[in-house]
C-alpha positions in Angstrom: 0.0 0.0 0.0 0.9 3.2 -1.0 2.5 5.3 2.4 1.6 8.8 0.8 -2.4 8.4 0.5 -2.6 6.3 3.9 -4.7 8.7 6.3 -7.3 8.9 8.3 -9.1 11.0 6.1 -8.7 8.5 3.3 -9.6 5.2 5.4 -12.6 7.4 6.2 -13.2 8.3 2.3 -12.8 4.4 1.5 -15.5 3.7 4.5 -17.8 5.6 3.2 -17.4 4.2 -0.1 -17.7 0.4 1.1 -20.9 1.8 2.5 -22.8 2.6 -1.1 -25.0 -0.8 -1.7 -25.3 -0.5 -5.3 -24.7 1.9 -8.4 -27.2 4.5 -7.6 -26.0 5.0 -4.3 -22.2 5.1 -6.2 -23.6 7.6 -8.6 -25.0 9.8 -5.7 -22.0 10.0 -3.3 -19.4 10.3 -6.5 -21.4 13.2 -8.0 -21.0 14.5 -4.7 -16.9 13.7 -4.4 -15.9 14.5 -7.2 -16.3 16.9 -10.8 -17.9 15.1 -13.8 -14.4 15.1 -15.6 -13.0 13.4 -12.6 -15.8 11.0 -12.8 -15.2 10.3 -16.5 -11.3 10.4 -16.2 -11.3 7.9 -13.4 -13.8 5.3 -15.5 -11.8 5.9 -18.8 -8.6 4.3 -17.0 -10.8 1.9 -15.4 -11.6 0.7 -18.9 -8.5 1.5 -20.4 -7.6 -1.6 -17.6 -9.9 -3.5 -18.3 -9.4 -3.3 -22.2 -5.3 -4.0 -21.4 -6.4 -7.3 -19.0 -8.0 -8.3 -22.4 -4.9 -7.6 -24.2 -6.3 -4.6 -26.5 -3.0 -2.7 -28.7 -2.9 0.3 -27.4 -4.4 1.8 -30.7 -7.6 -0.2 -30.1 -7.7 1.2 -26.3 -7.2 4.6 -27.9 -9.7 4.3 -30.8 -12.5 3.0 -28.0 -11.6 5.3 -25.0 -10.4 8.4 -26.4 -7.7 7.9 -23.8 -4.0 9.8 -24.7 -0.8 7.0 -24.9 0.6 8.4 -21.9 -2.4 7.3 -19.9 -2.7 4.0 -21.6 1.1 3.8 -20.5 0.8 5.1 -17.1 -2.7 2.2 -16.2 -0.4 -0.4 -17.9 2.0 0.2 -15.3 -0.1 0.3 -12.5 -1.3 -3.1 -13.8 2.0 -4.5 -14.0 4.2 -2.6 -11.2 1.1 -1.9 -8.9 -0.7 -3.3 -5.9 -3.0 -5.0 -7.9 -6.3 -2.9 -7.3 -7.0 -2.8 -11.0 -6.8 -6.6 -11.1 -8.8 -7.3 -8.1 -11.4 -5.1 -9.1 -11.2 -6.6 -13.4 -11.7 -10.3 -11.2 -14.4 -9.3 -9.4 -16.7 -7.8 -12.3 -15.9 -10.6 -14.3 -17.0 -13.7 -11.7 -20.2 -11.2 -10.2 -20.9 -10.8 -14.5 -20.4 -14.3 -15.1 -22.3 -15.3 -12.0 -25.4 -13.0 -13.0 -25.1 -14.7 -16.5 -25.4 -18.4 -15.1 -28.4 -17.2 -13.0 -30.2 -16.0 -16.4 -29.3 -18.7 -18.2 -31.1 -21.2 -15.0 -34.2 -19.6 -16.1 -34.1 -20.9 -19.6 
C-alpha cells in the first residue's frame, strides 16, 4: 500500500465508499466527491484496464476510449508494477458478471 495516501481522512473516504450498496448509491456520493471530468477520467482508465487485461493494442484502447498513450502507458504500469487494485477489481466484475449470467441462463 501506497505510504503517501494512507490517512485517516482517506480510510474514512474508503468507509464511506464500502458503505454505497449498489450503483445509484455510487452515482450519488461520486457526484457529490468528485467533478464530472473526474468521474469520467477515473472510469476511462478503469476501462483503459480492463481493455489491457484483455490484451487490447494500445491503438484499439485509444480508438475505443479516447484515452492519450501516456495514460494508456501510465494504467499499464499500474497493472504491471502496482498493488493489484485494478486486477482485483477486473476479477471481481468478471466472476459477479459471469455469475449474473449463469443465473439468467437457469431460467431458460
Amino acid at each position: 500500500m501506497n505510504s503517501k495516501i494512507k490517512s485517516e481522512a482517506a480510510d474514512n473516504l474508503f468507509r464511506c465508499i464500502l458503505t454505497m450498496n449498489n450503483l445509484e448509491e455510487c452515482y450519488k456520493l461520486f457526484e457529490d466527491l468528485c467533478t464530472v471530468h473526474e468521474i469520467q477520467a477515473i472510469a476511462q482508465r478503469m476501462q483503459v484496464a480492463e481493455m489491457l487485461d484483455r490484451k487490447c493494442t494500445y491503438i484499439e484502447i485509444a480508438e475505443k476510449t479516447g484515452a492519450s498513450t501516456a495514460t494508456i502507458s501510465r494504467v499499464n504500469r499500474a497493472l504491471t508494477y502496482g498493488t493489484d487494485g485494478y486486477k482485483l477489481a477486473i476479477e471481481r466484475v468478471r466472476a459477479q458478471k459471469e455469475k449474473e449470467e449463469q443465473e439468467e441462463n437457469k431460467d431458460c
